[in-house]
C-alpha positions as a Markdown table, in Angstrom:
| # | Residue | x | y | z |
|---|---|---|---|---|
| 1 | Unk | -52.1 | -7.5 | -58.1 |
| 2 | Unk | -53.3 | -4.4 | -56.1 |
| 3 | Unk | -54.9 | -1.3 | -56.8 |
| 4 | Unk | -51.7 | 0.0 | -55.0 |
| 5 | Unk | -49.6 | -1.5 | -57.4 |
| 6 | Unk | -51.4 | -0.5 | -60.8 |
| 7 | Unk | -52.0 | 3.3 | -59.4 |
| 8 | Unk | -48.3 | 3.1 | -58.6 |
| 9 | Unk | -47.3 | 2.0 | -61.9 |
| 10 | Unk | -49.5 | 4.4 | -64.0 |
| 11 | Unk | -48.1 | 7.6 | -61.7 |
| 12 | Unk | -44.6 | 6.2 | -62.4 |
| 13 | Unk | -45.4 | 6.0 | -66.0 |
| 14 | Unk | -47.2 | 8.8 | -66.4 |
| 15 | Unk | -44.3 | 11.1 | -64.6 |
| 16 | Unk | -41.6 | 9.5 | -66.9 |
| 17 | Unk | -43.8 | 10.5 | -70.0 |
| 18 | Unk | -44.0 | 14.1 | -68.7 |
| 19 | Unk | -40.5 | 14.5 | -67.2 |
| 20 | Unk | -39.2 | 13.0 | -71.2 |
| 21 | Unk | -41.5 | 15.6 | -73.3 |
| 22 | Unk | -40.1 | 18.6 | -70.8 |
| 23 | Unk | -36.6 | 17.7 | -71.4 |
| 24 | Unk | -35.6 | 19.3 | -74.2 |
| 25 | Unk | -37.4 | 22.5 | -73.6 |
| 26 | Unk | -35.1 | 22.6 | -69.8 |
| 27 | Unk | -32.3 | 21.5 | -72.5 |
| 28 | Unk | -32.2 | 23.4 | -75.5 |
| 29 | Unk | -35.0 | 26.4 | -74.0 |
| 30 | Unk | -34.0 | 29.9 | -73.1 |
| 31 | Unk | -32.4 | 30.9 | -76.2 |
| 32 | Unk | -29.8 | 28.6 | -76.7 |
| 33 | Unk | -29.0 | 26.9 | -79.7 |
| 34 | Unk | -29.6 | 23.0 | -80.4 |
| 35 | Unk | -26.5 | 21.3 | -81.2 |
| 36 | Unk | -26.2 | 20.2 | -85.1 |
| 37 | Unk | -26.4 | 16.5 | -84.2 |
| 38 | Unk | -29.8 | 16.6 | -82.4 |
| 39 | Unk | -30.6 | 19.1 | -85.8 |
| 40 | Unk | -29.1 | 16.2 | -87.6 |
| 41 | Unk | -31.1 | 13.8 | -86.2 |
| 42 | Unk | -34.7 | 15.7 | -86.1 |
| 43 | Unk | -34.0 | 15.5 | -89.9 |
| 44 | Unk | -32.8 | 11.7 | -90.8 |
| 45 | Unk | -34.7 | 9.8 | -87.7 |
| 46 | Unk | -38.4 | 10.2 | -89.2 |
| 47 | Unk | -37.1 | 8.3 | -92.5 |
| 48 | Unk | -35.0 | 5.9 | -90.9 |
| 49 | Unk | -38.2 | 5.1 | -88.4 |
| 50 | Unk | -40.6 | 4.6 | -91.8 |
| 51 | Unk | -38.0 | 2.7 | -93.3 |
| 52 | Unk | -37.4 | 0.1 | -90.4 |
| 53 | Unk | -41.3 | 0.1 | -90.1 |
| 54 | Unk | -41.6 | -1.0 | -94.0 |
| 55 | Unk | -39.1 | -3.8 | -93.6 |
| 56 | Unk | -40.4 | -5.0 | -90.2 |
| 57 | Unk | -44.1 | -4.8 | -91.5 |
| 58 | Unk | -42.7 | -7.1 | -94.8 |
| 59 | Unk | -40.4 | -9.3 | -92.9 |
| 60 | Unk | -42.6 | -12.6 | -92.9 |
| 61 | Unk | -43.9 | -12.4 | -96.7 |
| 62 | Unk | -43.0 | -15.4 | -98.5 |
| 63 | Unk | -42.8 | -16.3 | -102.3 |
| 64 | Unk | -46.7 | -17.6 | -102.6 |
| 65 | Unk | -48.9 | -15.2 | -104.6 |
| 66 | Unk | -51.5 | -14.6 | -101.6 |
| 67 | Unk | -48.6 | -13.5 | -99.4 |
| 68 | Unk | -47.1 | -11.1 | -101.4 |
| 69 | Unk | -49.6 | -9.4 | -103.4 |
| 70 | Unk | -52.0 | -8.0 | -101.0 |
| 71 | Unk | -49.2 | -6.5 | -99.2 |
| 72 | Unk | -48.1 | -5.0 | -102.1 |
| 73 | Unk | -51.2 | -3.5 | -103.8 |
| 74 | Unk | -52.0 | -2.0 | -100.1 |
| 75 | Unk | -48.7 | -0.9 | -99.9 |
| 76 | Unk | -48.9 | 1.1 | -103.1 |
| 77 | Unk | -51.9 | 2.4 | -102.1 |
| 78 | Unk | -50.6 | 3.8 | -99.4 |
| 79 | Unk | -47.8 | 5.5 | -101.0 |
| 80 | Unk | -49.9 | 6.4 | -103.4 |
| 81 | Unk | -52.7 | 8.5 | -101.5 |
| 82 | Unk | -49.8 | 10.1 | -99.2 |
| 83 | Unk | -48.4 | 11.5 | -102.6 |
| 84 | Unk | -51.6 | 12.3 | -103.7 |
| 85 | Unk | -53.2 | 14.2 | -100.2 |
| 86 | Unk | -50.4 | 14.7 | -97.9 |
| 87 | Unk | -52.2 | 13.2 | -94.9 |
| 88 | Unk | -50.3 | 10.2 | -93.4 |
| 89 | Unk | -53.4 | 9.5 | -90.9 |
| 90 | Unk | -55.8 | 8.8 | -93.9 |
| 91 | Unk | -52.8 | 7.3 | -96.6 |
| 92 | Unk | -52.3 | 4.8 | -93.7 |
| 93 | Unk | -55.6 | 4.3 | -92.8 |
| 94 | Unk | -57.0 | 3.5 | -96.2 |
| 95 | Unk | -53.8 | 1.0 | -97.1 |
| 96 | Unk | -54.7 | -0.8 | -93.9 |
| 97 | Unk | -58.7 | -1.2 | -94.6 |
| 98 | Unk | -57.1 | -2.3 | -98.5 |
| 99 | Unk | -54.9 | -4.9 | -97.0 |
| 100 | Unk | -57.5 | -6.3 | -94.7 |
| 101 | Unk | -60.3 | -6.4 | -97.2 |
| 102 | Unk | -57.7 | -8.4 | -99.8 |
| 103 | Unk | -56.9 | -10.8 | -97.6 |
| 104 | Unk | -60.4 | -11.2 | -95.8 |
| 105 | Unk | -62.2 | -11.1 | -99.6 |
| 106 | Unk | -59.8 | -11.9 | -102.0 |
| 107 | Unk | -56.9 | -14.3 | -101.6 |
């Protein structure tokens, strides 16, 4: 592949990925008010995301202990120190350095 092609395909990218975050300001900018749905959604999408996350990071787990049980004390974890600080960056962070020592360490 040519240096043609890859420049070509980061400028194509990289205009797509500008033109999508200036969208909704040409959209809903100026004063006028953002429909309910796209209210709607800005409200139930983050959830629904997490959620399909959680089940697509658990999908594989099967029934023996050393499956399981590391994903489930890191995922605790990480719960557990969003509730505590807020932060998603470090709750995620920490339940992923959890989950890797358990299963590098432990089982």
């Amino acid at each position: 592949m040519s240096a043609s092609y890859v420049w070509a395909g980061i400028l194509t990218a990289a205009t797509v990925t500008v033109m999508l975050r200036a969208l909704p300001f040409v959209l809903f900018g100026g004063g006028r008010k953002t429909p309910d749905v796209v209210t709607y959604l800005g409200k139930v999408l983050p959830c629904a995301v997490m959620a399909m996350l959680v089940v697509y990071c658990l999908r594989d787990t099967s029934l023996s202990v050393s499956s399981w049980l590391p994903r489930l004390i890191a995922s605790a974890m990480t719960c557990g120190l969003y509730v505590l600080k807020r932060n998603s960056l470090l709750s995620i962070a920490l339940g992923t350095a959890c989950y890797m020592l358990l299963v590098q360490l432990v089982f």
